[in-house]
Chimera marker file (.cmm) of the C-alpha trace (Angstrom):
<marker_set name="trace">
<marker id="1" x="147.014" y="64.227" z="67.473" r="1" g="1" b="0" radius="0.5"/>
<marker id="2" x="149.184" y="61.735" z="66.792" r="1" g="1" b="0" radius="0.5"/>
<marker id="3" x="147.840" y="58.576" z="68.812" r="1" g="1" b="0" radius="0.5"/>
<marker id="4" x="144.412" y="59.112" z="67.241" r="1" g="1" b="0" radius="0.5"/>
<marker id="5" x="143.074" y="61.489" z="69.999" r="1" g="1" b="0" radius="0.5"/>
<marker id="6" x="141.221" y="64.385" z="69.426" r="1" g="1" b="0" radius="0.5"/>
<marker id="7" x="142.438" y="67.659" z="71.917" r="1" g="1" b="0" radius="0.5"/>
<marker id="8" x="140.318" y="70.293" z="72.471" r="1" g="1" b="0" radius="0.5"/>
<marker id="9" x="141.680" y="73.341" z="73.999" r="1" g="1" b="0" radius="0.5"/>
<marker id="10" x="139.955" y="75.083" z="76.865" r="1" g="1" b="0" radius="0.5"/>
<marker id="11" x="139.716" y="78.786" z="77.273" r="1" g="1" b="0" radius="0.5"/>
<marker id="12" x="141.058" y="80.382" z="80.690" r="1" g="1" b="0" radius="0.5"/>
<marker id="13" x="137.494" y="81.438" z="81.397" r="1" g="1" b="0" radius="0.5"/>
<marker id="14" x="136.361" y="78.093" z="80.798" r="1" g="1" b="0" radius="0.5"/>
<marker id="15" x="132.885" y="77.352" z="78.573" r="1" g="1" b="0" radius="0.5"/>
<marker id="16" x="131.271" y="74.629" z="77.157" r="1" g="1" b="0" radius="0.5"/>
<marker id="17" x="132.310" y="71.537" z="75.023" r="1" g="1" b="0" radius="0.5"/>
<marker id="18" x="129.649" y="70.442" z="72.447" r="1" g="1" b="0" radius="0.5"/>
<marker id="19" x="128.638" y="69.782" z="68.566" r="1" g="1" b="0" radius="0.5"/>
<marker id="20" x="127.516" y="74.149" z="68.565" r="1" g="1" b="0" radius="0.5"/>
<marker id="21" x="130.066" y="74.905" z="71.607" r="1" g="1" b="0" radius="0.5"/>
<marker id="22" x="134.045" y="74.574" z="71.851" r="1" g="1" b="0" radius="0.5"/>
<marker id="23" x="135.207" y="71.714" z="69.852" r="1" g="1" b="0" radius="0.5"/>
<marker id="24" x="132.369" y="71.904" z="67.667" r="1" g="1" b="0" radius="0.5"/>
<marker id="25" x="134.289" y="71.057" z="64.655" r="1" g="1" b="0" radius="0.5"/>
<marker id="26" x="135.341" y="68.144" z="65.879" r="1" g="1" b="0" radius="0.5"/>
<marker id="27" x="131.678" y="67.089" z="67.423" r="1" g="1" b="0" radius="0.5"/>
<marker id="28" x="128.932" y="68.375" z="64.753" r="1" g="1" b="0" radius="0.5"/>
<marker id="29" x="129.054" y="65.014" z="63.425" r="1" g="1" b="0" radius="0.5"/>
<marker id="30" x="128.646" y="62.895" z="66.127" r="1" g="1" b="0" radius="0.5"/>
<marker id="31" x="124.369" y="62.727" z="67.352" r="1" g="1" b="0" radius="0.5"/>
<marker id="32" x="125.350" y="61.057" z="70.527" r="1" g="1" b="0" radius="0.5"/>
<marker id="33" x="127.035" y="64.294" z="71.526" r="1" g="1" b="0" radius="0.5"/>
<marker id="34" x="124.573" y="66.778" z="73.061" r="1" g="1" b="0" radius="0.5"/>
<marker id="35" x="124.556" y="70.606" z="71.006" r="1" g="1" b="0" radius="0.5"/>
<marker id="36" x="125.974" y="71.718" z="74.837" r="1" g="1" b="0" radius="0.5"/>
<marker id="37" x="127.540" y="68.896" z="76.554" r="1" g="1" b="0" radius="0.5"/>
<marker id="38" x="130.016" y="69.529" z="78.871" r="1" g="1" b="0" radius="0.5"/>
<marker id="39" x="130.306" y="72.892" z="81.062" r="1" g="1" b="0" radius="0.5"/>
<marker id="40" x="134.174" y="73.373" z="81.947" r="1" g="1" b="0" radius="0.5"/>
<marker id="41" x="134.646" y="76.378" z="84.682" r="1" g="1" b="0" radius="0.5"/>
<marker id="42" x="138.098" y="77.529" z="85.716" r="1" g="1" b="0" radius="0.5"/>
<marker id="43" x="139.100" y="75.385" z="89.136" r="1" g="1" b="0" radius="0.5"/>
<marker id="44" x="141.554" y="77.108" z="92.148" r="1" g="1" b="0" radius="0.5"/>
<marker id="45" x="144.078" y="74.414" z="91.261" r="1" g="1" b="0" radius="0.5"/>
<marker id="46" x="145.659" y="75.310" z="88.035" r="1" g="1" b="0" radius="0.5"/>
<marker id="47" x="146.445" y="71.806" z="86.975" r="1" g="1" b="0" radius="0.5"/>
<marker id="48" x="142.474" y="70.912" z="86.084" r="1" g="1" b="0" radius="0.5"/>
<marker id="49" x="139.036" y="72.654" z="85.569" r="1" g="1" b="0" radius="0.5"/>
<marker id="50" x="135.714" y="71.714" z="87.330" r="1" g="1" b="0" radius="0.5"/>
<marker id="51" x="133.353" y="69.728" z="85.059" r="1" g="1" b="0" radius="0.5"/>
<marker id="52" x="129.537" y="69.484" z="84.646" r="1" g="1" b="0" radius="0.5"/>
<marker id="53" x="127.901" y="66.685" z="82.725" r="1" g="1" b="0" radius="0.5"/>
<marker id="54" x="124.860" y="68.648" z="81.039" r="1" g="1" b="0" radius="0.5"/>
<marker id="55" x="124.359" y="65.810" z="78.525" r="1" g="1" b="0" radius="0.5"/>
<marker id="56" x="121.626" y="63.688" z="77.305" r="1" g="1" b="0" radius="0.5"/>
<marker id="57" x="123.812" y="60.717" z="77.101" r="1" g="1" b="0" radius="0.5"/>
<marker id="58" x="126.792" y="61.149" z="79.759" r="1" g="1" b="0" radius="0.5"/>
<marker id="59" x="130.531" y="62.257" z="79.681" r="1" g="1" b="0" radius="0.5"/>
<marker id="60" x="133.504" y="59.564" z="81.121" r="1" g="1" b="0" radius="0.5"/>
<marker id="61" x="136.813" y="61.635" z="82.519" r="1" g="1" b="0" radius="0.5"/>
<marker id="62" x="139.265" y="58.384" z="82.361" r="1" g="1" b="0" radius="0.5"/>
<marker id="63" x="136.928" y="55.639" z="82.021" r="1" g="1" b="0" radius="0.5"/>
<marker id="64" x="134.702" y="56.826" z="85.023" r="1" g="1" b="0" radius="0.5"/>
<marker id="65" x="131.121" y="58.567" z="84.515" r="1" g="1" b="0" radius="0.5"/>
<marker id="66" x="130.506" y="62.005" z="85.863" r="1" g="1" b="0" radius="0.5"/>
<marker id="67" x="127.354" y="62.770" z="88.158" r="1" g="1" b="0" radius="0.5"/>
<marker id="68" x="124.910" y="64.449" z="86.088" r="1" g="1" b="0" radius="0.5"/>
<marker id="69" x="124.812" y="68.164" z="86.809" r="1" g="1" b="0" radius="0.5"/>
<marker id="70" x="127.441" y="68.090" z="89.683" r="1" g="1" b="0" radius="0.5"/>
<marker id="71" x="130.570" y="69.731" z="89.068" r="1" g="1" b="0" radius="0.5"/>
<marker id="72" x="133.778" y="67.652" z="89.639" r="1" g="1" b="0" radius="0.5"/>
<marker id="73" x="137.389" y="69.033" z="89.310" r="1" g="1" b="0" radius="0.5"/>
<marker id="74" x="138.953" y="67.411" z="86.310" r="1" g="1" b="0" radius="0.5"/>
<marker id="75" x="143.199" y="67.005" z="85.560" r="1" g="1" b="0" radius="0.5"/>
<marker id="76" x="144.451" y="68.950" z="82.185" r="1" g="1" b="0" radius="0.5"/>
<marker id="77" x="145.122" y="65.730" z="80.289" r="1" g="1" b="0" radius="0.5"/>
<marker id="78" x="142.260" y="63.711" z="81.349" r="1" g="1" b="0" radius="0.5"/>
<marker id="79" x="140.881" y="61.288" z="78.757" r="1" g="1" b="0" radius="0.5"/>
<marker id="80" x="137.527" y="62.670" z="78.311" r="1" g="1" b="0" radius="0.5"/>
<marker id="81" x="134.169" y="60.166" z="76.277" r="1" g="1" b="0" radius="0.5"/>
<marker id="82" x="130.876" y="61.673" z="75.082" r="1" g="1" b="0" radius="0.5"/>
<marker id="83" x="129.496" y="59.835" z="72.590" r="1" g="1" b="0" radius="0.5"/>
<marker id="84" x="132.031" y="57.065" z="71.819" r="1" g="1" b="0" radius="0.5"/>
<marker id="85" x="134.653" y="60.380" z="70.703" r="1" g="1" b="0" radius="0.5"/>
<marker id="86" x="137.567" y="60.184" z="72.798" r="1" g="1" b="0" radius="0.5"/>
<marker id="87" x="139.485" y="63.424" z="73.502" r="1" g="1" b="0" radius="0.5"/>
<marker id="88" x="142.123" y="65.127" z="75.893" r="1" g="1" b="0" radius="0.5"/>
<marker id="89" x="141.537" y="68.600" z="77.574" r="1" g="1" b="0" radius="0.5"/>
<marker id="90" x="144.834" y="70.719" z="77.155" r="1" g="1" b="0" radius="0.5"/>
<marker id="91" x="144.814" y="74.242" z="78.188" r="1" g="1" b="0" radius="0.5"/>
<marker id="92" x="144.746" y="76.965" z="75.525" r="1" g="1" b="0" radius="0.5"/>
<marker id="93" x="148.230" y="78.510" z="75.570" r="1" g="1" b="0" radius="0.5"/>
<marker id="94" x="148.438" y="82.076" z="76.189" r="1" g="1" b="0" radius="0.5"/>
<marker id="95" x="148.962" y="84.286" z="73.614" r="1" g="1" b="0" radius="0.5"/>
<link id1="1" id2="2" r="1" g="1" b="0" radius="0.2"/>
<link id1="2" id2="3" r="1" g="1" b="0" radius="0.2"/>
<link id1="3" id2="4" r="1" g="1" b="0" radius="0.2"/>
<link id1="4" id2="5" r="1" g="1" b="0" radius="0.2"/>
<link id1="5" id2="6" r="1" g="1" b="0" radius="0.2"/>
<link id1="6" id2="7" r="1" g="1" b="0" radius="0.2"/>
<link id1="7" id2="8" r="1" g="1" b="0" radius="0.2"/>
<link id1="8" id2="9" r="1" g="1" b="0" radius="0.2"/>
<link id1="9" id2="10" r="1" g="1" b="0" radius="0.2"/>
<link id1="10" id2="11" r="1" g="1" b="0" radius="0.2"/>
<link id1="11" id2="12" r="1" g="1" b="0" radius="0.2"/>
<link id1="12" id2="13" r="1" g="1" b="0" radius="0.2"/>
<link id1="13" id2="14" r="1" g="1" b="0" radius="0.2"/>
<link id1="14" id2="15" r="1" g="1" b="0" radius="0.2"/>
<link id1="15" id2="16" r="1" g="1" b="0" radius="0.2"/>
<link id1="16" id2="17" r="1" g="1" b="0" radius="0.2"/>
<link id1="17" id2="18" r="1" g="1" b="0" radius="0.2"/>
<link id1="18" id2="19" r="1" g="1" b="0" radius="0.2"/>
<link id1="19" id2="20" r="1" g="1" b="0" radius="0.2"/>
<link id1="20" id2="21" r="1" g="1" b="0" radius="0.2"/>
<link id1="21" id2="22" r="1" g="1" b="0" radius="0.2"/>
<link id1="22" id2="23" r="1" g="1" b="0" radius="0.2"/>
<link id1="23" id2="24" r="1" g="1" b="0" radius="0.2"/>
<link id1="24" id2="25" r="1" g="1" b="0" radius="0.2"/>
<link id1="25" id2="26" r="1" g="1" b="0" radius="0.2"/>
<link id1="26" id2="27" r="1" g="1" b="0" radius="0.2"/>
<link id1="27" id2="28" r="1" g="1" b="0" radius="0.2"/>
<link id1="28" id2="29" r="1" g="1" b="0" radius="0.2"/>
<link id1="29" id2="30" r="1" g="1" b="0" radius="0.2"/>
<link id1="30" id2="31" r="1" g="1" b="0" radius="0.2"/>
<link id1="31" id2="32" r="1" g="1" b="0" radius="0.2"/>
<link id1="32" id2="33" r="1" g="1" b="0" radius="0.2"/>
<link id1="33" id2="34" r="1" g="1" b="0" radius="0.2"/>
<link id1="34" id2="35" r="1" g="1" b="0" radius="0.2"/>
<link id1="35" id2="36" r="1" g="1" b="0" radius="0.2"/>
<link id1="36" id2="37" r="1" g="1" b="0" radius="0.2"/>
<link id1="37" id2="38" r="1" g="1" b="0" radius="0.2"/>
<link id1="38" id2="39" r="1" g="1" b="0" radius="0.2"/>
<link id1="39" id2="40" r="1" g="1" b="0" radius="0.2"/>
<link id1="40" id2="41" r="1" g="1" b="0" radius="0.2"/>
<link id1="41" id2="42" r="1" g="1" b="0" radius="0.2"/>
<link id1="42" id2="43" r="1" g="1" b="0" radius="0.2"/>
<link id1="43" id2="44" r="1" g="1" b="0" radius="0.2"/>
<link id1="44" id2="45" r="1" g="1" b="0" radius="0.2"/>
<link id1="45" id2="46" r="1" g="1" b="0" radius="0.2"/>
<link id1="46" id2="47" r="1" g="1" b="0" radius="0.2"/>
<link id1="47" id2="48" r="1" g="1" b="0" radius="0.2"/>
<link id1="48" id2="49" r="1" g="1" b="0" radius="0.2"/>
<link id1="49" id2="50" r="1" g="1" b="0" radius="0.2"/>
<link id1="50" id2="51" r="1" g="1" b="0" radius="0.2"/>
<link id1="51" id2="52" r="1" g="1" b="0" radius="0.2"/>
<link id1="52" id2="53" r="1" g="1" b="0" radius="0.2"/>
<link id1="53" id2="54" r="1" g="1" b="0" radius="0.2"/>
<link id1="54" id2="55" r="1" g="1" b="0" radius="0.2"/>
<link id1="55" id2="56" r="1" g="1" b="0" radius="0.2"/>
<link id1="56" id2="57" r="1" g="1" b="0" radius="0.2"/>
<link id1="57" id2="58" r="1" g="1" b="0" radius="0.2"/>
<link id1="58" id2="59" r="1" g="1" b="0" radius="0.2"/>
<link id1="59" id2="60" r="1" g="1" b="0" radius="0.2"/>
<link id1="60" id2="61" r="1" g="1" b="0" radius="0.2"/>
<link id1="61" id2="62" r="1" g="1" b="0" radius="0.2"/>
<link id1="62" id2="63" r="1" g="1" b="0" radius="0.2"/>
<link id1="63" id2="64" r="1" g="1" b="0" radius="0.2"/>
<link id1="64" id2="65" r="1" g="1" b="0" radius="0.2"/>
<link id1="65" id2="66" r="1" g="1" b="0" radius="0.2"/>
<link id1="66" id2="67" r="1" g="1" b="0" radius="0.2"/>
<link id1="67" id2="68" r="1" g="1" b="0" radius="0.2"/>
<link id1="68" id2="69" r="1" g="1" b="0" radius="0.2"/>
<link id1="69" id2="70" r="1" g="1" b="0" radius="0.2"/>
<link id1="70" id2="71" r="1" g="1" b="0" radius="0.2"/>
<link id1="71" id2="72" r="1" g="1" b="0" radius="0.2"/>
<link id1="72" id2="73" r="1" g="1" b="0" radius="0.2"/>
<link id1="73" id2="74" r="1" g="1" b="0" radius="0.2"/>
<link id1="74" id2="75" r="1" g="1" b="0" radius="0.2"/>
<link id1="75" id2="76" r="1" g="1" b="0" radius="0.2"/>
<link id1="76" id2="77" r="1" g="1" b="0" radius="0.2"/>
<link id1="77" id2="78" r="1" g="1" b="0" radius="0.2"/>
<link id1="78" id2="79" r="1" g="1" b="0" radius="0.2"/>
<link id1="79" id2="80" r="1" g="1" b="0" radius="0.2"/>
<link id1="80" id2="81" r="1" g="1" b="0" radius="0.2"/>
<link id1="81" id2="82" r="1" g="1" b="0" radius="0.2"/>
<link id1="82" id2="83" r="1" g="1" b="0" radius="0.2"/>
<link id1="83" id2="84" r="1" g="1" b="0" radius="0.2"/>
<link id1="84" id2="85" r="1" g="1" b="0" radius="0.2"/>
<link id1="85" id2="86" r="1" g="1" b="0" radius="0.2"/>
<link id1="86" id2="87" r="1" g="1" b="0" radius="0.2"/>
<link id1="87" id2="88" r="1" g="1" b="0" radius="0.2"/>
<link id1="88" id2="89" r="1" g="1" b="0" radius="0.2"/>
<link id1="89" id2="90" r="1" g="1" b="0" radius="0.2"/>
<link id1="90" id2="91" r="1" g="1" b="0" radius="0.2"/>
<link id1="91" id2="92" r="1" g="1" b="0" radius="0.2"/>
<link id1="92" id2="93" r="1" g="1" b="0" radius="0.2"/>
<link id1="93" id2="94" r="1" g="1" b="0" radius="0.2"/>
<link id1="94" id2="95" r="1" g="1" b="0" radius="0.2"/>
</marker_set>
C-alpha cells in the first residue's frame, strides 16, 4: 500500500495469519513470525473479527498486546505487529 503498510485480506470465514497461513507471502521471510500466528474468526459485529494470539512471540492490534490464546474482537483497519511487520486487516471483497 501506499504508506508502506502491508494489507492482508481476511476471508468471510475467517482463518489464520502466518509465514504458511494467509498472508504468507508477505510473512515467509520474517522468523519472528510464527508458521500460524494469528487465528481471525468471523465476529457478530461486521465492522471487526475476533482475534487469537497463537504466537511464539506476540501480536500488537494498535500498539496494544493481545492476551495469549484469548480471543478479542478486533476493528477492520486495525494496525496489526507480529514480528516488527506492520499490517492492516481489510476485509476480502466479495466477489
Amino acid at each position: 500500500s501506499k504508506d508502506g503498510k502491508i494489507t492482508i485480506s481476511i476471508p468471510q470465514e475467517g482463518g489464520i495469519i502466518g509465514r504458511t497461513a494467509i498472508g504468507g507471502e508477505q510473512l515467509a521471510h520474517n522468523g519472528k513470525v510464527s508458521r500460524e500466528h494469528l487465528r481471525l474468526t468471523p465476529a457478530k459485529r461486521a465492522q471487526g473479527v475476533m482475534a487469537e494470539d497463537i504466537s511464539a512471540n506476540g501480536t500488537l492490534v494498535d500498539g496494544r498486546r493481545l492476551i495469549k490464546n484469548r480471543e478479542e474482537f478486533v476493528v477492520i483497519d486495525s494496525e496489526i505487529t507480529m514480528g516488527g511487520e506492520v499490517f492492516v486487516l481489510k476485509r476480502e471483497s466479495v466477489k
